[in-house]
N, C-alpha and C positions, 0 to 999 in steps of 0.2 A: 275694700271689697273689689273683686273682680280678680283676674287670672285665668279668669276661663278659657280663654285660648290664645294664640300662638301673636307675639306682637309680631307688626307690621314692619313693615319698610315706609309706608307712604300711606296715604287717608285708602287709596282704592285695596290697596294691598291687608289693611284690618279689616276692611265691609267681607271681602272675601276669605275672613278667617272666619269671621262671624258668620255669613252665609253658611260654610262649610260645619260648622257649629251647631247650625240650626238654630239662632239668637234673631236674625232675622229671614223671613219666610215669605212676606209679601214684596211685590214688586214695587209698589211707592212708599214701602218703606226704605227700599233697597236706593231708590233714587234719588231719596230723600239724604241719608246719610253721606251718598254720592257728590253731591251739589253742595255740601259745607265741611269742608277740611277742617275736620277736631283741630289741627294745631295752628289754626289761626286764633285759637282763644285761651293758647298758654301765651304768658309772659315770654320776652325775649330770653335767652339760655337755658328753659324751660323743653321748648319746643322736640326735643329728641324724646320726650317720654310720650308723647303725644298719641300715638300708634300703640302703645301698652296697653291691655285689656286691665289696667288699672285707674281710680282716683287719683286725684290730683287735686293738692288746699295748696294755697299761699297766702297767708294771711287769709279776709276774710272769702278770697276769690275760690272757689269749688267748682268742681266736674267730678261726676260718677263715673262708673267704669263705664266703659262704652257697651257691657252687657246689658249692665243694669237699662242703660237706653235704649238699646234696642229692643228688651222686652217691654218697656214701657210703651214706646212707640208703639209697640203691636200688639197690645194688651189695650191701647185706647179706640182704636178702629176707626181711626179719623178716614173720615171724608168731605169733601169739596163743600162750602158754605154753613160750618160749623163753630158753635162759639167755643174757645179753650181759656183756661184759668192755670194759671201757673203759678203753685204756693210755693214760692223758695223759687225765685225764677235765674242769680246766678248769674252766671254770662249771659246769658240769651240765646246760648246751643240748642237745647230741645225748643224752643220756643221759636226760633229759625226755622230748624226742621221741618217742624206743625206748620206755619206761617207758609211753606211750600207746600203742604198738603190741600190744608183747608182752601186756599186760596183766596183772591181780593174780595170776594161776599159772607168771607167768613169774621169771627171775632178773636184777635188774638190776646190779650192781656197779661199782665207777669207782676206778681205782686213780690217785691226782694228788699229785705231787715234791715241791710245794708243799704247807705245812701254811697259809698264808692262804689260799690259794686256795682249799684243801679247804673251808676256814670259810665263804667266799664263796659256794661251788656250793651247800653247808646253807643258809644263807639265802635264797639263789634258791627253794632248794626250796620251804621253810617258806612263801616268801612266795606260789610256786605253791598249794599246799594249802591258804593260807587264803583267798587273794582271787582267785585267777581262776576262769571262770563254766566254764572249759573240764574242768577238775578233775570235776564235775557231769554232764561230757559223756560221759565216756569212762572205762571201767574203767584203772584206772593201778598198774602193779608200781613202787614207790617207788624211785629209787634210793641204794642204799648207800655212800660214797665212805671211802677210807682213802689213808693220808699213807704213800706210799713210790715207791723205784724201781725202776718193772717189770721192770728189767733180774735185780733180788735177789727175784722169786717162783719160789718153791722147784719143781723140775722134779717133785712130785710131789705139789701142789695139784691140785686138780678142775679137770673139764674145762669148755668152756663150748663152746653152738652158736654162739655169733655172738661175732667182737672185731673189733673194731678199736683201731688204735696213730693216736694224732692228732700223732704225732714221725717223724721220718726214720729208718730204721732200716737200718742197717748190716748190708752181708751176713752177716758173720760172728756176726750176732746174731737173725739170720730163723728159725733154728731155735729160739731162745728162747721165737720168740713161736707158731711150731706146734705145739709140744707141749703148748700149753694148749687145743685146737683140739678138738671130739668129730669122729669120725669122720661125714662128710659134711654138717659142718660148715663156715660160710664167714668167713676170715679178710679183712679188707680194713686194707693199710698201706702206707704210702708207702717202696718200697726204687729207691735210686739215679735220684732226681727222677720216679719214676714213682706213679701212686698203682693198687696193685695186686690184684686179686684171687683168693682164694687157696681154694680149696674142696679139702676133706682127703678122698679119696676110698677111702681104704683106712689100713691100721696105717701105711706106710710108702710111701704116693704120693700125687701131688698134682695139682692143677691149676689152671694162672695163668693171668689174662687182665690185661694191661692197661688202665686205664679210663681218664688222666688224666694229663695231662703235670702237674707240682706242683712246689713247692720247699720244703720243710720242713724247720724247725729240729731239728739232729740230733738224736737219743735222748742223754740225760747218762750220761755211763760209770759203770761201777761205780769205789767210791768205795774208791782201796788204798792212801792213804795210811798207811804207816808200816807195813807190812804187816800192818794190823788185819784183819780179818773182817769184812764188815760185817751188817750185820742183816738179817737175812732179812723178806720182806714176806709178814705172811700175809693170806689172801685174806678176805674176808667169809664165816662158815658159812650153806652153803645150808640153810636151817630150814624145816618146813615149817608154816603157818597154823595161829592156833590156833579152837576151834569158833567161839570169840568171832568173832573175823575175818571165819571164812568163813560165818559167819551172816548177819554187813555185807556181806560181798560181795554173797551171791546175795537180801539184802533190798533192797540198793540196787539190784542186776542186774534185779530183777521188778518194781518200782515205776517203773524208768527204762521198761523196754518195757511197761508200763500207760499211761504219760502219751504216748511216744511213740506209740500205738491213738490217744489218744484225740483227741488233735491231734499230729498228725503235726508242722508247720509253726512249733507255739509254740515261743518259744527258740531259733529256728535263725535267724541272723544270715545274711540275704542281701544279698548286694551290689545294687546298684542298676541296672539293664540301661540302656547307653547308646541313649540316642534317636535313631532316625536320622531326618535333615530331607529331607523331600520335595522336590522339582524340580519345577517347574511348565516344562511344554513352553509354547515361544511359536511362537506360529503367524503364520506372512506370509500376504500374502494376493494372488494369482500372475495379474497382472493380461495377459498376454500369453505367446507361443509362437514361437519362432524356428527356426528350418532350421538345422541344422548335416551339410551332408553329405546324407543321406537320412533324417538323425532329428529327430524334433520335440521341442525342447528348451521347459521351461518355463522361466520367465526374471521375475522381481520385476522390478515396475517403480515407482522410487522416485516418492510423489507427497505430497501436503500432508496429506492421511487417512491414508496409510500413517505417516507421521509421529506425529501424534497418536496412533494406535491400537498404535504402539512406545512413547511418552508412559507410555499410558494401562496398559497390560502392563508397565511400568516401575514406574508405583506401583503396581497392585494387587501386584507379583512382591514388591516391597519390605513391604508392609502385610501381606502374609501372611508371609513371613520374620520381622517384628517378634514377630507374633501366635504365629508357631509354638516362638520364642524363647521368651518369656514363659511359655508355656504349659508347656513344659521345664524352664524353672527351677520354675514352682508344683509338678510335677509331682515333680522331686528335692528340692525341701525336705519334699513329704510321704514319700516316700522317706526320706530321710534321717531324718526323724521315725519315723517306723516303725522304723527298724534302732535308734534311740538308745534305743529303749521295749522293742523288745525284747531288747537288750542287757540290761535292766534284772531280765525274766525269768525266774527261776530256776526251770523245772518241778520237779523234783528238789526243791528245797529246800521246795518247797510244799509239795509231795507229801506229804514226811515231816513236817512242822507238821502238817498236817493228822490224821495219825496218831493214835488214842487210846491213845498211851502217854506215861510217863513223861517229863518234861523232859528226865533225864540222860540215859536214852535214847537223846529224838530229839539230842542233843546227840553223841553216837557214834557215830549214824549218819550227820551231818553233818562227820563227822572235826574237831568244833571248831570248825567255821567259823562266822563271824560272819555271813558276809553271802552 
């Protein structure tokens, strides 16, 4: 599934295929997609397909098209201190995303069939948290991920405001996935090639909208061979922060909007505006007047100076096109230098060096991070 629009060159080069697409339309979701490069969760020799507005299996490891998630993303209408459930959660791509949205008071959890895969999304993670700049950016509710089949959590687990099922899911098993649902809460999952959304609007009603025609590998059944039992999946407990934590939160929260006062601009990675080339109008020069009818028509009249002075508007047209080239390229290499320098950046992490406290510390306020 997917194809829908034009692949990329790079992570920012696909959001703005998709922007232009219309796949994504909000602003945090746009920032969202911005802040976690799709192709840091292909495998090594993988990675070139990464920017395709297609899927991607390798064994049991999946990602949807990047369509598919961007209407997901904005079909769930996440906002700030929100609990999400993730049926078939994968690498931990959309679950990242969300984790940026919702932010540190919210609840992220990912429930994935696969115990490799669960190990894989952890390391995604790990390697989000220690080396990307975007971590820095943006308050982030971590996500949680556990080894089972959402078909076996138990019907009287907590509830959650937002899930979504990244599997096909079979009529007869839609009710499995509502009554994890809080009241006016929004469920999004793919039932019978459609990808659907589902807002709980009371104890016992509901409401669908269609978003997506899709094709999605079915949900895996529950597992009755020999007429065992199987194990039930329990959910991650929602906990709440300890002082420690939410000490970092709101010490990194008030130092982030200090730096951001003080330059607005540092650290923000902007893309580079395309130049547009100027037209130089050519002008004839209208050397007589003719009758047509009862109207006086002008009328060019070819001669040996009108030649030369096409010539002559021919190279200078040319001379400034060379000139206006050149000056576009100098122009995108300091561009380009600019974004590579300020990639480099870290306000936030300044910030807190800067601080008169302890190593270990500024070390916990940096969650670890090296760099």
């Amino acid at each position: 599934m997917g194809g829908a629009v034009s692949a990329g060159e790079d992570n920012n080069d696909l959001i703005d295929n998709l922007k232009e697409a219309q796949y994504i339309r909000t602003g945090r979701v746009e920032q969202a997609f911005r802040a976690i490069d799709r192709g840091d969760y292909y495998l090594d020799g993988y990675r070139d397909n990464a920017y395709k507005d297609l899927a991607w299996k390798h064994g049991n490891i999946h990602l949807s098209a990047p369509c598919i998630y961007s209407e997901v993303m904005e079909a769930l209408k996440l906002q700030q201190g929100l609990s999400f459930l993730n049926l078939g959660s994968g690498t931990g791509y959309l679950s990242t995303m969300v984790g940026l949205i919702i932010g540190p008071f919210g609840v992220n959890h990912g429930v994935e069939l696969h115990t490799d895969v669960v190990e894989y999304a952890k390391e995604k993670l790990d390697d989000f948290i220690k080396n990307s700049d975007s971590f820095d950016k943006f308050e982030f509710c971590e996500p949680i991920f556990v080894v089972g089949n959402c078909l076996e959590i138990s019907s009287d687990s907590h509830q959650y405001d937002r899930i979504y099922c990244g599997a096909g899911v079979q009529k007869d098993h839609e009710n499995d996935m509502k009554i994890l649902l809080k009241v006016g809460g929004i469920l999004v999952m793919p039932i019978e090639d459609q990808l659907i959304q589902i807002t709980r609007t009371g104890q016992c009603s509901w409401e669908s909208k269609n978003i997506l025609a899709v094709s999605f590998t079915p949900l895996v059944q529950k597992n009755r061979a020999e007429g065992s039992k199987p194990d039930a999946v329990d959910l991650p407990p929602v906990t709440v922060r300890s002082l420690q934590d939410l000490s970092r939160v709101y010490i990194r929260r008030t130092l982030r909007d200090l730096t951001n006062e003080e330059c607005p601009d540092k650290g923000l990675v902007q893309r580079a505006p395309q130049k547009r080339k100027r037209r130089r109008c050519r002008l004839r020069r209208i050397n007589t007047y003719i009758f047509v009818g009862n109207q006086l028509i002008p009328q060019a009249m070819e001669s040996d100076e009108d030649e030369q002075i096409d010539q002559e508007q021919h190279k200078e047209d040319q001379e400034q096109q060379e000139a206006q080239e050149k000056e576009q390229e100098e122009e995108e290499e300091r561009d380009i230098g600019s974004i590579e320098i300020l990639k480099t950046v870290n306000v936030l992490r300044d910030k807190i060096m800067t601080l008169p406290l302890p190593e270990s510390l500024k070390t916990y306020l940096l969650y670890y991070r090296e760099k």
